[in-house]
Each structure stands twice: as structure tokens, then as C-alpha cells.
N, C-alpha and C positions, 0 to 999 in steps of 0.2 A: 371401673378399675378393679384390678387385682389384687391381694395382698400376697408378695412374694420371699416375705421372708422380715425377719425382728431381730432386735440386739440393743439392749440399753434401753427396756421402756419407750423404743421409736420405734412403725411400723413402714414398711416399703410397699408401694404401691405400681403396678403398671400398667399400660391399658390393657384390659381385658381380652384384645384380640391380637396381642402382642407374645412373638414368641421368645424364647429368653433360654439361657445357660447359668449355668453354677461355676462349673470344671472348662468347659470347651477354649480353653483360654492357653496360652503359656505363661499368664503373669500369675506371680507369685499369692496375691489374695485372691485366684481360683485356686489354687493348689490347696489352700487354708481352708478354702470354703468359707470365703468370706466376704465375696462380692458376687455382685449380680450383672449380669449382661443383658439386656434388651432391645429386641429386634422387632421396631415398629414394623405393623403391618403395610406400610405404605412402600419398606425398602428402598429409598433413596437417599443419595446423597444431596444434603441442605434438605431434605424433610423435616419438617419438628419434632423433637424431642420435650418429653414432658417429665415435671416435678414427682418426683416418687413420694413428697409429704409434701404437708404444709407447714409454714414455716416464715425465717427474712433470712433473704441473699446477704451473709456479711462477710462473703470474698467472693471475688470474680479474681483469678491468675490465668495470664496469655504467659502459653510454655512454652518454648524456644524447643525445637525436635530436631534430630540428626538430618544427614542427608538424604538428597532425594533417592526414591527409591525407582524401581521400574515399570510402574505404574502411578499414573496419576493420585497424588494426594494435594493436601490444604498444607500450607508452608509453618503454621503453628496450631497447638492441640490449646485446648483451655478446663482450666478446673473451676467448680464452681461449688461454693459450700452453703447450706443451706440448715440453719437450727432451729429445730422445735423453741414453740415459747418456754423459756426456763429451763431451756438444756444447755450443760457444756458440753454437749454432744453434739456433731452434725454429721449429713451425707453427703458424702462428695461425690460430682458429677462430674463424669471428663465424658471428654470428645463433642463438644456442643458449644458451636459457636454462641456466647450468650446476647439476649435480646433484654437483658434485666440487666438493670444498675445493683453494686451495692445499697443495703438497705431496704430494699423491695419486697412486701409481702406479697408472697404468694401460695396458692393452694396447691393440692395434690390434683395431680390432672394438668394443672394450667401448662401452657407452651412455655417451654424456658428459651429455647431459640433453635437453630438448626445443626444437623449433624453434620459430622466434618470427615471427609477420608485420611484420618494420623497417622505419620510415620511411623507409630507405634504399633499397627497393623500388620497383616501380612496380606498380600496378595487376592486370596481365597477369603477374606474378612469382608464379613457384611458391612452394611450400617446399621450401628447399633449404638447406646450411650452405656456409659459404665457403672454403675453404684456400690458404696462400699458405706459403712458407718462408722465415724471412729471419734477419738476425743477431738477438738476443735484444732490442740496445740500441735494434732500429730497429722496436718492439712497434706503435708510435703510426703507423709512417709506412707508408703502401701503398707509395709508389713506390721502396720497398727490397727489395721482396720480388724473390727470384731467379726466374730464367728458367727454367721447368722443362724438362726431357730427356724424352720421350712416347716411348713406342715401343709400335710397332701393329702387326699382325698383318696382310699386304699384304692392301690391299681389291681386292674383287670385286663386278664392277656386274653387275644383274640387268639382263639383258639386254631391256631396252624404252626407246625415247627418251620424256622427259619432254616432255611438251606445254605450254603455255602457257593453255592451257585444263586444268582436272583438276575432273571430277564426283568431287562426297566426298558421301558419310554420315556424318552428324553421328552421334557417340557420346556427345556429354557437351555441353550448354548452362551455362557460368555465367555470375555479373558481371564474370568476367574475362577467360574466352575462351571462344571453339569447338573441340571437337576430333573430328576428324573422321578416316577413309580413305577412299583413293584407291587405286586401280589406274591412275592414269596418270600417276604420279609414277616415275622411274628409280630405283631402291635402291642403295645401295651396303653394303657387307658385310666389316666387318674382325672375322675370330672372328666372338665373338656379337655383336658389334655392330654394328647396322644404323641409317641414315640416310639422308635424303635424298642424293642424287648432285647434286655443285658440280661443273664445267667447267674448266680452266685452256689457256686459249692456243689455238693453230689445233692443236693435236697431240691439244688435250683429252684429256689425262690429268684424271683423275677421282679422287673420293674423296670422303669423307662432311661435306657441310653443316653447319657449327657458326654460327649466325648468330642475328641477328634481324635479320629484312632487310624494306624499307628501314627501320625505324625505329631503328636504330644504323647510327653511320656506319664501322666494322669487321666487320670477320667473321674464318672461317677454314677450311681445309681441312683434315680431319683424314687423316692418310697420305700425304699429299705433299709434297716439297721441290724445292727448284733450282727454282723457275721463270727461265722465261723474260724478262728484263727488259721491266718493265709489262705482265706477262700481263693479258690480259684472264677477267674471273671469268664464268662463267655458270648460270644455274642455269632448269628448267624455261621452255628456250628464248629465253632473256632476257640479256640481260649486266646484271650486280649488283654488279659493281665490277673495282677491277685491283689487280695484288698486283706488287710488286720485291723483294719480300726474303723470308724463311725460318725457319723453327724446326725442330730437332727434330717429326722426324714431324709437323709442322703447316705448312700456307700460311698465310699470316694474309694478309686483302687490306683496302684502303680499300673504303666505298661509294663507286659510278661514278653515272651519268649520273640523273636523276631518272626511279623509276617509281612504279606507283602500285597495287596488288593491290586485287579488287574481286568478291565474293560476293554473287551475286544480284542486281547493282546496288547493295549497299549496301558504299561506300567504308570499306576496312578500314585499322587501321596497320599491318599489317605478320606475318608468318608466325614465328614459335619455332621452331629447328631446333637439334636436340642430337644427341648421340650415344646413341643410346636401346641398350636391350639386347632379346631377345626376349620377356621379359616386358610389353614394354611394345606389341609391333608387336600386328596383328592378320592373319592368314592369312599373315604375314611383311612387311607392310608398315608402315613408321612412321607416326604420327600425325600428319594436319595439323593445326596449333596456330595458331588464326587469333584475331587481337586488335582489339576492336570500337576508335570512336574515342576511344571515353569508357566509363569504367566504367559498368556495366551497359547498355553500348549492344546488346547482343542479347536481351536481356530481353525476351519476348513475341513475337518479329520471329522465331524460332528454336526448333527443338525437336528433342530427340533421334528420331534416326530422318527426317528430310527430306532431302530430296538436292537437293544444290544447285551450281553451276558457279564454284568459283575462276579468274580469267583472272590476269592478271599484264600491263599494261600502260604504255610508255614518256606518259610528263604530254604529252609533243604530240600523239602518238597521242587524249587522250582529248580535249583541247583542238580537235582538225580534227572529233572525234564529237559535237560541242556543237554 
């Protein structure tokens, strides 16, 4: 297990070969930086999801979710809370159908039950469970959840500048993404874990990509603080937002100026950037996670094994090419 992050005297744990997000989210405790997302390595839906402490289950809530969407999900999401001995503290776990009763001890690591496709999702959303820490009384309310403390291992960039152009090989076609490698994407490297390289200011200090970019209008930097007021953010030759403020081992930056990423000619929304482990890279490079504009928009258009040209372009830039 990993430890990915603290708040209140409680520690967060995930499996070790597990890749995970801070920011990549549009709900409101990524924005705060103050939950975690975890992306077992198994990637499936109803795969186990596991305990980030130990602890007793003293809620299990089945949540009634909006309507169906257009893509397959599960008809309710569940939250599940779980408090250290002697804490009015707990963490809450959504999206995991539970296999535990109230009042259940259990450890860090154990299987809490399986993952669930939530209307709360979008399309291009893995499978993943949620974690946040907050007081016991504030179970219902996201924007209680505390600010996590991260602490990372100083990153090391593989030495190549990212291009704004990157040829990938497709490894995996679905109806919800492309996932591909690149050699001409820059790595960055904290431990085992590898990621895309994000930019910060004319000094360009570096470190690992946690975004969805452009289609969320946050992101964040994992392994860097104290920016420079309204650093400007960059990523594969491009500026992708600016950031003033700081976390614990994280930048967090707004989205900046409108651009537009684009595969083959066919206009995508937007690229997936997490904090991957080496189980997930391939010859040591992280995956590009590229998201059609509509579910099943790559369907027949795309196949594992073609190779194709990602560019990454400013909206007037494409607007003067018309």
C-alpha cells in the first residue's frame, strides 16, 4: 500500500500499483484539493475496491442518482464512512457497491466491495473510488472535506522537451477513450511514479500533470509549490492555464486561454493526465488518454495499433487555418 495523502491525524492508503488523481475531477473537493481518486490497476467495472485505513464501517448510505445517462451505468452510487479508533473523524468512500455491514472492522487494504459505473461520472471516467476526510457530522456535504498534506518524492524530468505535435500508437480503442504512447511527450518521475511533465513560470520548474485539460477548467501540479504569482501553467509547448496559490506538494492552476487538441483532424475534448505508476507506463512512458466528443465518437474511425498525430492548438490559431 501507498500512502497518498493525510488530514486530521488520519493517513490514506492505496494499492501500490494503483494509479490515482488529486484535480482530474470536476467536483468541487478536487478543486480544494481535498480528495483523492483511485484507479485500481485491474480497471474494471465491479472490480474491488479497497480500504484506504483501518478503522469500523459506521455508515453505509445507498444514493438515489439522476437520470440515465448514454452510456451504461449502475442505477445507485453508495457512500461509505469509515473512523479510526477514537476519531470524530472519518473517510468517506463513494462509488463502491459495499460488501460490509455497518459496524465492521476492517484494515487498510481489505476489499470493501466492488466498483460501480455512477451517474455522477462522465462518459470518458474510469473506474475508480473516491476518498475524502472530513468530520463524521459533515458525511452528506463534499465541501467539508479537509485539505489533504501529499508528500512526494522530488520529481525528475526525463530529459526530452515535449512537442506540441506527439505521434502515439493506439493501444486500446473504446466508447470512451483512446489510449495510446508517445515518445515525444517529456516524463516527469516522482519514485514510481511517472507522468506527463506541466511547466510553471519562465524558471519552469516542472513536475507531474494531474489534469483533464481543456475539458475541466482546474488542474494541478504534482511536486511543486510557491509559485510565482499568476505563474503561467504549460504543458507539451502550450500554455494551459495559470496558477497563484499552493498545496502541500501540489500546484493547483485555473484553465488559461482557449485551446483546442486534435487527432488526425478529428477534434477531440480533451487529454486524461494522472499520476500513473509503472505498471501502467509502457517502455516507461505514460499513456495518452485522449476523449472523443461524444461517447462512442471513435468507434470504427480508430484501431488498436495505427498511428496517429496529436497537435494541441490555440482556437485562433485554428480559426486563421479555416
Amino acid at each position: 500500500m501507498r500512502r497518498v495523502g493525510s488530514a486530521a491525524g488520519i493517513d490514506l492508503f492505496a494499492p501500490a500499483d494503483a494509479y490515482f488523481s488529486y484535480f482530474n475531477s470536476p467536483y468541487v473537493g478536487h478543486k480544494q484539493g481535498a480528495s483523492i481518486d483511485i484507479y485500481p490497476s485491474h480497471e474494471e467495472w465491479g472490480g474491488p475496491a479497497y480500504s484506504p485505513i483501518a478503522g469500523q464501517v459506521i455508515r453505509v448510505k445507498k444514493m438515489r442518482m439522476g437520470n440515465e445517462k448514454t452510456f451504461p451505468t449502475d442505477k445507485a452510487d453508495f457512500g461509505i464512512a469509515i473512523a479510526p479508533q477514537g476519531s470524530s473523524d472519518i473517510v468517506r468512500i463513494l462509488h463502491c457497491v459495499p460488501e460490509i455491514d455497518e459496524g465492521t472492522m476492517v484494515e487498510a487494504g481489505q476489499r470493501l466491495g466492488s466498483l460501480l459505473r455512477s451517474r455522477y461520472f462522465n462518459y470518458w471516467t474510469g473506474p475508480h473510488y473516491h476518498i475524502e476526510i472530513m468530520n463524521a457530522r459533515d458525511f452528506s456535504r463534499s465541501t467539508k472535506s479537509y485539505p489533504l498534506n501529499v508528500e512526494l518524492a522530488s520529481v525528475q524530468q526525463v530529459q526530452r522537451e515535449s512537442a506540441s505535435e506527439l505521434e502515439c500508437l493506439i493501444t486500446r480503442v473504446t466508447d470512451d477513450v483512446i489510449a495510446a504512447v508517445t515518445d515525444d511527450s517529456s516524463v516527469a518521475i516522482s519514485g514510481d511514479l511517472v507522468g506527463h511533465v506541466a511547466y510553471c513560470g519562465s524558471e519552469r520548474r516542472y513536475g507531474i500533470l494531474d489534469a483533464g485539460v481543456p475539458h475541466y477548467n482546474h488542474g494541478g501540479i504534482l511536486g511543486l509549490t510557491e509559485p510565482v504569482e499568476e505563474s503561467t501553467i504549460t504543458a507539451w509547448g502550450i500554455d494551459i492555464g495559470y496558477a497563484a496559490t499552493s498545496l502541500d506538494g501540489r500546484l493547483p492552476f485555473r484553465r488559461g486561454k482557449p485551446f483546442q487538441p486534435d487527432f488526425e483532424g478529428e477534434i477531440i475534448k480533451g487529454v486524461s493526465c494522472f499520476a500513473f505508476t509503472r505498471k501502467q507506463t509502457v517502455k516507461g512512458a505514460p499513456p495518452v488518454i485522449m476523449i472523443p466528443q461524444q461517447y462512442g465518437g471513435f468507434s470504427g474511425k480508430f484501431a488498436e495499433g495505427d498511428v496517429g498525430v496529436l497537435t494541441f492548438k490555440r482556437s485562433y490559431d485554428i480559426v486563421k487555418e479555416q
